[in-house]
C-alpha positions in Angstrom: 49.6 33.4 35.3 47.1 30.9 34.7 47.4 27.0 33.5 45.2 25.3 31.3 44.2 22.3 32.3 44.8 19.4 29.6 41.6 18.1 28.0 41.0 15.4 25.5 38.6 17.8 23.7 39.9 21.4 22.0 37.7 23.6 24.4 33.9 24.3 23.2 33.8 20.9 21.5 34.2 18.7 24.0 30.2 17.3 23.6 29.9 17.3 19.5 30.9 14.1 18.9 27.9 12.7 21.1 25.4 15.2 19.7 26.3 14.0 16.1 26.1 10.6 17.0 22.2 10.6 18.3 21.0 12.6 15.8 18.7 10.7 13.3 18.9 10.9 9.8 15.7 10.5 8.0 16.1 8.6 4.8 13.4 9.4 1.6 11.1 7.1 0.1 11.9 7.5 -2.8 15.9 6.5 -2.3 14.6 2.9 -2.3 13.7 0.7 -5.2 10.5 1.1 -6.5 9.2 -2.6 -5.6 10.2 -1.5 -2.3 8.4 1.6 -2.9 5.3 -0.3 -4.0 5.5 -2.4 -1.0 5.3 0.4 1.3 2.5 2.1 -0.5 0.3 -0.9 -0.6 1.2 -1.9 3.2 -0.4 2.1 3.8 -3.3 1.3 1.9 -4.6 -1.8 3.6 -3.9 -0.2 7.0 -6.0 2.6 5.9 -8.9 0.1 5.1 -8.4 0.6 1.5 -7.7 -2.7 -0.5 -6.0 -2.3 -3.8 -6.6 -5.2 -6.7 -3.3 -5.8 -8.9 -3.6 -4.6 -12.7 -2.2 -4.0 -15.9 1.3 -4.9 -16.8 1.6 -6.2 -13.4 -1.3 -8.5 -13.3 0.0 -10.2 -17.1 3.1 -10.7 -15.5 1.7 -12.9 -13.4 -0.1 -14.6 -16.5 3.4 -14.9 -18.1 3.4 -12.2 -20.5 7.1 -11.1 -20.0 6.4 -7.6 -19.8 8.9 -4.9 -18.5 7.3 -3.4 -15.3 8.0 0.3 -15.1 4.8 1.4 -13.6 2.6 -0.3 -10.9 -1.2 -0.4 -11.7 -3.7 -1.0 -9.3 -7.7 -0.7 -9.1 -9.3 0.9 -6.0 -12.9 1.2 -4.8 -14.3 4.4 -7.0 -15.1 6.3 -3.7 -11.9 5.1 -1.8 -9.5 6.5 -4.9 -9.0 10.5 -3.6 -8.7 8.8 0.2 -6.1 6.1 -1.5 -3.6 8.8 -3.6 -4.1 11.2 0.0 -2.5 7.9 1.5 0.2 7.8 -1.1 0.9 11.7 -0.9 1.4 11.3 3.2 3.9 9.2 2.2 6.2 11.3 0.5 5.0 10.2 -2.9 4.5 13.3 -5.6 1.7 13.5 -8.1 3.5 12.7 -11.6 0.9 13.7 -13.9 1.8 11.8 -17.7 3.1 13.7 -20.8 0.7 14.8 -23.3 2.3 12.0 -25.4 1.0 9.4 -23.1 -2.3 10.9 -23.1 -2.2 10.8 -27.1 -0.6 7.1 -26.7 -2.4 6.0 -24.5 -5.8 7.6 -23.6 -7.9 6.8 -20.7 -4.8 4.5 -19.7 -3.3 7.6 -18.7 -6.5 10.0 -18.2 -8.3 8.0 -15.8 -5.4 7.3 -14.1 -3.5 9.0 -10.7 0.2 9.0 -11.0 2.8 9.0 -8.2 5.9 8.7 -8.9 8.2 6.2 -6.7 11.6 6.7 -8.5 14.0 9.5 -8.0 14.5 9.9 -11.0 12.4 12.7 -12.8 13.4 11.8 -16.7 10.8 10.2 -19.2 12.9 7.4 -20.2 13.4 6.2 -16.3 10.3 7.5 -14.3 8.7 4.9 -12.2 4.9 5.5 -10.8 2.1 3.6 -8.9 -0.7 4.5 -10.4 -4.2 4.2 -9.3 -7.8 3.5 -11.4 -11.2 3.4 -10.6 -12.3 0.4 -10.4 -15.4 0.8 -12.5 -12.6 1.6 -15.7 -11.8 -2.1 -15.3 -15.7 -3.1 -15.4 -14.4 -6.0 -12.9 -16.5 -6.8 -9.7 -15.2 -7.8 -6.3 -17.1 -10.7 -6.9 -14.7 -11.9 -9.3 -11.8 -11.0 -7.3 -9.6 -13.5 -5.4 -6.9 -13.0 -2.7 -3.2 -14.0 -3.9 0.6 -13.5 -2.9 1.4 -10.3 -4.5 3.9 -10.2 -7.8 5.2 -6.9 -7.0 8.0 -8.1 -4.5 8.0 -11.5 -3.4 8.0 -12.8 -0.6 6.5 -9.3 0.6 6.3 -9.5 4.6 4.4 -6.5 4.8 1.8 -6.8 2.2 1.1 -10.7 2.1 -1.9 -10.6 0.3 -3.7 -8.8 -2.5 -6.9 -9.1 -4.3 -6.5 -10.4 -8.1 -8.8 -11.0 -10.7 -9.4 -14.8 -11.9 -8.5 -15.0 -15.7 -11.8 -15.5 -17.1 -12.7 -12.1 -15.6 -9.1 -10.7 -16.6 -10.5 -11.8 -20.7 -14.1 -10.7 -20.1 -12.8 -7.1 -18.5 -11.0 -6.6 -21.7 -13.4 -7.7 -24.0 -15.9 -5.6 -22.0 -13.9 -2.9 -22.2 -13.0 -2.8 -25.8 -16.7 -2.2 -26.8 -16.5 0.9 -25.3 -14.2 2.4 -27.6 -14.1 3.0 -31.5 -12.2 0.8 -33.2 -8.8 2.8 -33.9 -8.9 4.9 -31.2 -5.8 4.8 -28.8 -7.3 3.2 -25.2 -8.9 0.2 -27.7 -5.4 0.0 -29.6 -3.5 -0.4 -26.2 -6.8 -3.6 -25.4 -6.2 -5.0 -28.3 -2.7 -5.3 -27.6 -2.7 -6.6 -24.3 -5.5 -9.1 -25.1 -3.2 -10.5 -28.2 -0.5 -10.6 -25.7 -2.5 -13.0 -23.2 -3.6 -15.0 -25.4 -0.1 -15.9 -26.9 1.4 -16.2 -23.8 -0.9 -17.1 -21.0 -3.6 -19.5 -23.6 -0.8 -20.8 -26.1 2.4 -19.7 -23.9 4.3 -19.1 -26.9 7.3 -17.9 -24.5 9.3 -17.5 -27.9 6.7 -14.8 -29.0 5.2 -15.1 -32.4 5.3 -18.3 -34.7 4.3 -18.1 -38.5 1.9 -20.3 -39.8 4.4 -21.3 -42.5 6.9 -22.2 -40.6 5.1 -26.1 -40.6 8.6 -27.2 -39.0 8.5 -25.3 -35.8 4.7 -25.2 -36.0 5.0 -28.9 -35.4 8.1 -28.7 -33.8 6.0 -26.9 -30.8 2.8 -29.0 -31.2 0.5 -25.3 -31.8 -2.4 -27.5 -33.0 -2.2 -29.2 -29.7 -1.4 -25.9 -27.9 -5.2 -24.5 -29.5 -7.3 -27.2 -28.5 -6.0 -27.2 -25.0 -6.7 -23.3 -24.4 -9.9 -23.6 -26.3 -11.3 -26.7 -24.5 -10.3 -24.4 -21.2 -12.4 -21.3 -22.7 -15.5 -24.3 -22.9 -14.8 -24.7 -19.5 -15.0 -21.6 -18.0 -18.4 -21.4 -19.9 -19.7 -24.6 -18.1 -18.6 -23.2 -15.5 -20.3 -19.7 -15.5 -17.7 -18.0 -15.5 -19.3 -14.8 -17.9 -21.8 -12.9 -16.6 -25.3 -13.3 -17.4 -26.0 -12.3 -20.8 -22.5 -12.6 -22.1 -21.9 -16.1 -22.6 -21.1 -14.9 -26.4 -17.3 -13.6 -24.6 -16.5 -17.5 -24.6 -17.2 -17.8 -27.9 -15.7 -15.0 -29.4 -12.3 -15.6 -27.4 -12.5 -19.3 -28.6 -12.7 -17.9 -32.0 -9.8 -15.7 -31.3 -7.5 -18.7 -30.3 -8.4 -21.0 -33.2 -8.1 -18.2 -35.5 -11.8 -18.8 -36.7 -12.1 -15.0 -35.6 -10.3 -11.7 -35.2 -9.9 -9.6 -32.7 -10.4 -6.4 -34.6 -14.4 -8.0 -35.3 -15.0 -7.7 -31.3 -17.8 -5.0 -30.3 -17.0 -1.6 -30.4 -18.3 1.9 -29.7 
């Protein structure tokens, strides 16, 4: 007859609780938060030589337009954007192509665009993407580009730079932009928006949103007068400055217009 010999293990499994312990479990990208996400992305980028320029909703945060950021635009070299969304695919990053709506909403905002999404969530209301443009869309140069902290997670210890435009070339790139579209089409509708937006909140920072006119009360109340000539005596100083390109020195003057209410945005060049 033959005796077991006692074990602290049931026989066979003596050795699993070791095994289980070194094996590594990868985690996904995309279980992060998408600022983290973004982080990541942009870190990948400038390792791969390829320097991304903050844009859109993003970049007007910064100029204290309290917009909601769901997606994360940024401008890339033209001939660097199949290398840069290769870099974002590697990793782990899928291609999230926009609805038809947003195509109909939004036109080239969401044509010219390369979307990859960095939530796990799939549905429209909650998607998250990085998204990446030519930079020629924006009609911005490098020359007008400056290095900054970034505004997409701060502090960021892995991307602690990023190039941003200066405002004046933020108002001129819209302007500029503007005149290539018709007046009602849908890219120039989504402009016209944003550059209304900037100039409320970033010239006038009317951090309460609209005021009416008749409202002589809270128009006082908030010294607006005041609030005008200070943005447009900046506008007159961006043009001593030479800031606008050769040739349009007339963007100062329309966006001086603009602020004092002398002009209207829907009377900028278009296509």
């Amino acid at each position: 007859m033959m005796l077991h010999t006692p074990s602290s293990s049931p026989p066979g499994f003596d050795q699993f609780p070791q095994k289980l312990s070194q094996k590594l479990i990868k985690k996904d990208i995309l279980d992060n938060s998408p600022a983290w996400v973004v982080d990541a992305a942009l870190h990948a980028l400038q390792q791969a030589g390829i320097e991304p320029v903050e844009w859109g909703s993003l970049l007007y945060n910064r100029m204290h337009v309290p917009t909601l950021i769901k997606d994360y635009f940024y401008l890339v070299p033209d001939d660097a954007l199949a290398s840069a969304s290769g870099v974002l695919s590697d990793l782990g990053l899928p291609f999230s192509p926009p609805s038809k709506l947003l195509m109909q909403t939004e036109g080239d905002f969401s044509a010219k665009g390369i979307y990859h999404r960095i939530s796990r969530s799939t549905l429209p209301s909650s998607i998250s993407c990085i998204a990446l443009f030519p930079l020629s869309f924006s009609t911005l140069l490098s020359s007008e580009l400056e290095r900054k902290p970034p505004h997409h997670l701060r502090p960021s210890t892995r991307c602690p730079s990023i190039l941003v435009p200066r405002p004046p070339a933020v108002y001129a790139s819209l302007i500029r932009m503007m005149a290539r579209y018709s007046q009602y089409c849908s890219t120039r509708t989504v402009l016209t928006s944003d550059l209304s937006e900037l100039i409320g909140y970033n010239f006038l920072d009317l951090q309460l949103g609209y005021i009416d006119p008749e409202d002589e009360g809270l128009w006082k109340e908030l010294d607006i007068d005041g609030r005008i000539q200070r943005a447009v005596a900046l506008v007159r100083q961006w043009s001593w400055d030479e800031e606008w390109r050769e040739g349009e020195e007339w963007i100062g003057d329309a966006l001086a217009g603009i602020i004092d209410g002398t002009a209207d945005i829907s009377h900028l060049p278009s296509s």
